[in-house]
N, C-alpha and C positions, 0 to 999 in steps of 0.2 A: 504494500500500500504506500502509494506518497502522499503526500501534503495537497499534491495539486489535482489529487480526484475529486471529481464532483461530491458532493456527500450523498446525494440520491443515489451515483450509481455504487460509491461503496457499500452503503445497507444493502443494496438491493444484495450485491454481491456475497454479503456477509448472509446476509437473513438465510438461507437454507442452510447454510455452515452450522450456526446457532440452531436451529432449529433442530437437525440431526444432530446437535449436543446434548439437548435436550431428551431427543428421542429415544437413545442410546440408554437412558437413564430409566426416566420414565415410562416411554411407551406408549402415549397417550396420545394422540396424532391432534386429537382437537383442544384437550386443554395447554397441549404444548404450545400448539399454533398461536393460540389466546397470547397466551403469556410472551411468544416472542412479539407477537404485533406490538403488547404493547411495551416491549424494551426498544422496539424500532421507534416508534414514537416520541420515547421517551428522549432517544438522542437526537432524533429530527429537532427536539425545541431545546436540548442542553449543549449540545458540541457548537453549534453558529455561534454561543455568546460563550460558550466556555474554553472551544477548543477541542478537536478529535483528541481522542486519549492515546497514550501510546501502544496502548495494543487493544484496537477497537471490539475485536471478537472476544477476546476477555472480560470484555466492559458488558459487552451485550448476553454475552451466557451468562457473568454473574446478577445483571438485573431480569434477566427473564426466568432466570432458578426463584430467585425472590419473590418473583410476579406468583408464581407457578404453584410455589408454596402459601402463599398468601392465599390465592385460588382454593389450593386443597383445604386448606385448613377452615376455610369462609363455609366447606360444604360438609352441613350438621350431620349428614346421614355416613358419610362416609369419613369422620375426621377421625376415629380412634385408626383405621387400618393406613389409611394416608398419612395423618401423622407417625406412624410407625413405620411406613415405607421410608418418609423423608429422616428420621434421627437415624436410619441404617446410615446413611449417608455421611461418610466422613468429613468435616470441615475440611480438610487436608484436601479431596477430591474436586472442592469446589473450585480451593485453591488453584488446583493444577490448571483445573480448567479457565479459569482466566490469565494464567500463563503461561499458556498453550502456543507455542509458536508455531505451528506445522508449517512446513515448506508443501508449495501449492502442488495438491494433484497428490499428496501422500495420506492416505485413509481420510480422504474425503466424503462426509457423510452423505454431500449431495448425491452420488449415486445411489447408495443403500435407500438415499430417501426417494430418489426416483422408481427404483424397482418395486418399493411399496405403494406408491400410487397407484401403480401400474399392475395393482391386484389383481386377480382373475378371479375373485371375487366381483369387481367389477365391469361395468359396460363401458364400451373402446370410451363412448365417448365421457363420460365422468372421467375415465382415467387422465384422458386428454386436460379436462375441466380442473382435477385438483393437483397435477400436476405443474400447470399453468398460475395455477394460485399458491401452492407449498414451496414448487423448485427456482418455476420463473420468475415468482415476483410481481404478478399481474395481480390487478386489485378484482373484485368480484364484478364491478361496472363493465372493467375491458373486457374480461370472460364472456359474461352474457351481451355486449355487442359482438363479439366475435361468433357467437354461437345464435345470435340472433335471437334471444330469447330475453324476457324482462328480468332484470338487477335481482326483482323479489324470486323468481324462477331458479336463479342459478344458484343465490345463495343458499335455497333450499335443498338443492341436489348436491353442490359442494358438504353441505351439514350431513345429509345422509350418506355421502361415502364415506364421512370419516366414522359416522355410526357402522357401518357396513363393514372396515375392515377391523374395527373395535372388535364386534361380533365374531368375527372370523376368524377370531384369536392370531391377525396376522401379528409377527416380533419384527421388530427393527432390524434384520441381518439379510446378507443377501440368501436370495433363494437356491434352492438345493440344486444342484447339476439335472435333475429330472424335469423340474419346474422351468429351468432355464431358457430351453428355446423359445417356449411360447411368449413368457414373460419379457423377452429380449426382444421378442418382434413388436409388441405394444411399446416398449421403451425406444425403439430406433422410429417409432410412427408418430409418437409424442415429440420427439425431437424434431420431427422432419416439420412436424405444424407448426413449433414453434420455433424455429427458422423463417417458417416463410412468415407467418405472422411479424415476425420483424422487419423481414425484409420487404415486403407488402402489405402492409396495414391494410387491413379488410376493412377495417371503416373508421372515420373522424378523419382530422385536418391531416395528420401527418403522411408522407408516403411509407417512412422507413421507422423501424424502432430499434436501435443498435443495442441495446441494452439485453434485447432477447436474444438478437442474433449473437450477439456475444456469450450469451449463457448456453444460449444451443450450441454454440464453438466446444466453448470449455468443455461441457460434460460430454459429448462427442469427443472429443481429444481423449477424455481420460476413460473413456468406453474402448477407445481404441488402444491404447494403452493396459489395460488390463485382459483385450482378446486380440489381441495383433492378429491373427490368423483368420477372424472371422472377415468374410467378402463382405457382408453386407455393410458394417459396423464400418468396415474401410472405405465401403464406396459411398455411403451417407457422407462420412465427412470430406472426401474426394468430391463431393456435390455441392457442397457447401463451401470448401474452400476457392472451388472456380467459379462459385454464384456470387459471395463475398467480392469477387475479386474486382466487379463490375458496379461497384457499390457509390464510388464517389463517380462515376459516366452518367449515373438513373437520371439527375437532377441538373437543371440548369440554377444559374444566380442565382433567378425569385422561386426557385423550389417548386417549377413546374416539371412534371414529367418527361425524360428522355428515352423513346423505346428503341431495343435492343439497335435492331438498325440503324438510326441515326448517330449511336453513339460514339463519342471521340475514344476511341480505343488506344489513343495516349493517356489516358486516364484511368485505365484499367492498370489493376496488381499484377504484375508481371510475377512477381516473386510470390506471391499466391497463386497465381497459375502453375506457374513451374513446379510446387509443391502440389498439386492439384492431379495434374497429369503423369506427376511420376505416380502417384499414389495408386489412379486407379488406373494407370498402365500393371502398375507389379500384381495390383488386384486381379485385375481379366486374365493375366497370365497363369497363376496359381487355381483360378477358381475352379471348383467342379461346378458349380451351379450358377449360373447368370442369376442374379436378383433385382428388382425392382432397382434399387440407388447404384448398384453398381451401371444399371445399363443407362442410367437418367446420367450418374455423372459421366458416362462417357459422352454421350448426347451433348453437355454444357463443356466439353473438351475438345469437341470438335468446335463449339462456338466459340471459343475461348483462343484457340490455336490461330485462326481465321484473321490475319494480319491487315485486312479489309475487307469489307462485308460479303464486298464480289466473289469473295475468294472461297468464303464457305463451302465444304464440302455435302451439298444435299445431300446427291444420293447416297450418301454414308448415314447421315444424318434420320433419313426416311428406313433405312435398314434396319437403324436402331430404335426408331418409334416401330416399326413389324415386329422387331422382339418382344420390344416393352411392354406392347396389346396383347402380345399370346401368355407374358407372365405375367402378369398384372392390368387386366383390361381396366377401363373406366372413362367416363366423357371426356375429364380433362387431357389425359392420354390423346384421345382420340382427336382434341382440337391440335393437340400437337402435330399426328400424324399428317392432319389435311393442310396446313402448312408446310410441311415440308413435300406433300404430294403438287400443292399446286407450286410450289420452285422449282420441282424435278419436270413436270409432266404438266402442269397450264393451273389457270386460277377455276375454269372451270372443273376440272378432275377434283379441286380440292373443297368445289364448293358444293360436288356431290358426297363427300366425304362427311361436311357437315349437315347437309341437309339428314342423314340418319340418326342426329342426335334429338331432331325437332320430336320425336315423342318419348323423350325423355323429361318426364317432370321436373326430376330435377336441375335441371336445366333451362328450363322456358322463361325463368326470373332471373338465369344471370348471367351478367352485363360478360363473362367472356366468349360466352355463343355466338353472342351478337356481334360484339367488337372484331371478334375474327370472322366474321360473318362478313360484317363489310371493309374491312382489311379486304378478302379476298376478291368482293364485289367491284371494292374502287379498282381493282388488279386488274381486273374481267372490263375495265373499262363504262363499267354499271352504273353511273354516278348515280342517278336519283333511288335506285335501291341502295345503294351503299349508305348516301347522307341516312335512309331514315334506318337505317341498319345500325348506324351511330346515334341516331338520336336515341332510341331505344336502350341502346347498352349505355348512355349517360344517365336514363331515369332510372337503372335498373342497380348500377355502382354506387359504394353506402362510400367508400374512399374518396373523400371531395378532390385528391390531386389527379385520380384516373376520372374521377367526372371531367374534371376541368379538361384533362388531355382530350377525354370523346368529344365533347362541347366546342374546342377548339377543332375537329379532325371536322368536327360536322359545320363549325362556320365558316372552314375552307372551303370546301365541296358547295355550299351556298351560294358562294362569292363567288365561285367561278364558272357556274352555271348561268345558261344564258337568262338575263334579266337582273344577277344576283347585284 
């Protein structure tokens, strides 16, 4: 930690740490959580006028143990066995724990505590939901805009998983070798959300939230690090290190949107590509099994390589969207594929490709059907289905920066229409 970090993103940073100090201890996933919010609070309004302390995470275990016990102790029906749990508890231990230096990425509890979210106990999406609120950092407002659901909604369901793994008798440690794969596939899919959620704010002002994507960095690094061997665990962060890489190209000055194409690719991470591409070169080498992020980050390797737009290798690119559909189908896959069909082979081929997503429900409300709907239309020379191809996917974008970008694709195509 320096001097010169924001204070928001050091809690942010710290609060899982703490919070798995906690866990570790107690076990308690919702009165832990209680008690770290409120040490988090408590130095949001004490470090500005008093100064960060020298070992913050010290500072914050020993006031959220405090909070914790004060909790327990406040609750009539359960205070002889709770008070009995906390005097097991040696002074000396609390000690340790607020002078706790660990060197980063060494028995870090943010993983243990992501693999509990990630219960099998629970449903993908709550896992997604309290993992987003325990590991990332997200307040419960972001979650249920993200999920599209009301504030009173989500904090309901966030309360009920954490009853849910209460019941389950899940421990704070990681799961057993038997348990592991399935649990690891929910853990690298909660990752994957919340990377792009940073990296594409699904909705409100901002485009980009680095804060996540850096939390999805970190515990991706150190997933990777503790299974170096597994393909998929390598090519998630292989996907994320050459998506990262293209990060300060998205935006112009005033923080309008830059899409893929247009972008000044002297602005791109050269030095996270190169770490990108070696990564999931050695990946596809080794694997016996192609998976979903190993075949995506090759896909964002080939974009990534591509020294001007021109130069892109489609048809590589459309071979690896035929993969990715036979091992992991899904709409968004599939707006991928008809992009790269209408580069190889015409804007019409690809706009028979989306046209079979139109009786997908899911799909009819949002704004990327559309947007590459008339992406391909303006291609096809289509102007007046294209503009309202765009107008569509602006009222349908909850992200005011991708509104803005459609709003502006569609006051072009206006303008330059006869009469515009």
């Amino acid at each position: 930690m320096t001097s010169a970090e924001p204070l928001g993103d050091l809690l942010r940073r710290l609060a899982p740490q703490v919070l798995g100090a906690l866990m570790r201890r107690y076990g308690r996933l919702d009165a832990c959580e209680d008690a770290v919010q409120e040490a988090l609070l408590a130095a949001a309004a004490q470090w500005p006028a008093e100064g960060v302390p020298e070992n913050p995470y010290g500072w914050l275990v020993t006031v959220a143990t405090r909070r914790f016990t004060d909790r327990v102790r406040s609750d009539a029906a359960r205070r002889r066995r709770e008070d009995a749990d906390l005097l097991a508890t040696p002074p000396s231990l609390l000690v340790a724990a607020a002078a706790d230096h660990r060197a980063p990425g060494e028995h870090d509890d943010s993983l243990t505590l992501l693999f509990l979210c990630c219960h099998p106990s629970l449903s993908p999406a709550t896992q997604i939901a309290l993992t987003l609120r325990a590991v990332g950092g997200l307040g419960t407002a972001e979650i249920a805009r993200a999920f599209l659901v009301p504030e009173a909604t989500m904090a309901q369901r966030i309360s009920r998983a954490k009853q849910t793994i209460r019941k389950a008798g899940a421990r704070f440690e990681p799961p057993s070798p038997e348990e592991r794969p399935e649990r690891l596939r929910a853990v690298l899919h909660v990752l994957y959300l919340m990377f792009n959620e940073g990296y594409t704010v699904s909705a409100g002002s901002e485009l980009q939230r680095h804060d996540l994507t850096a939390d999805a960095l970190r515990l991706t690094r150190l997933l990777h690090r503790l299974l170096p061997e597994d393909g998929e665990v390598a090519g998630l962060l292989a996907l994320m290190f050459l998506t990262e890489a293209r990060r300060d190209a998205r935006t112009r000055p005033d923080g309008s949107l830059v899409p893929l194409p247009e972008q000044d690719r002297d602005r791109w991470n050269r030095s996270l590509i190169a770490e990108g591409v070696a990564l999931v070169t050695a990946t596809l080498a080794r694997t016996r099994a192609l998976g979903p992020y190993q075949l995506q980050a090759a896909i964002a390797a080939v974009h990534d390589e591509a020294e001007r737009v021109e130069d892109t290798d489609w048809p590589q690119i459309l071979a690896l969207y035929e993969l990715l559909e036979r091992v992991e189908a899904g709409p968004m896959v599939t707006l991928g594929r008809a992009v790269a069909v209408a580069m190889v082979h015409g804007p019409e081929r690809g706009l028979d490709v989306v046209a079979g997503l139109d009786a997908d429900a899911r799909m009819a409300r949002h704004h990327r059907l559309h947007s590459v709907r008339a992406h391909l239309l303006e291609m096809a020379g289509r102007r007046e289905e294209a503009l309202e191809a765009y107008r569509a996917a602006a009222r349908y974008a909850a992200s005011v920066p991708e509104k803005r970008h459609l709003d502006a694709r569609a006051g072009r195509l206006a303008a330059a229409a006869p009469g515009g």
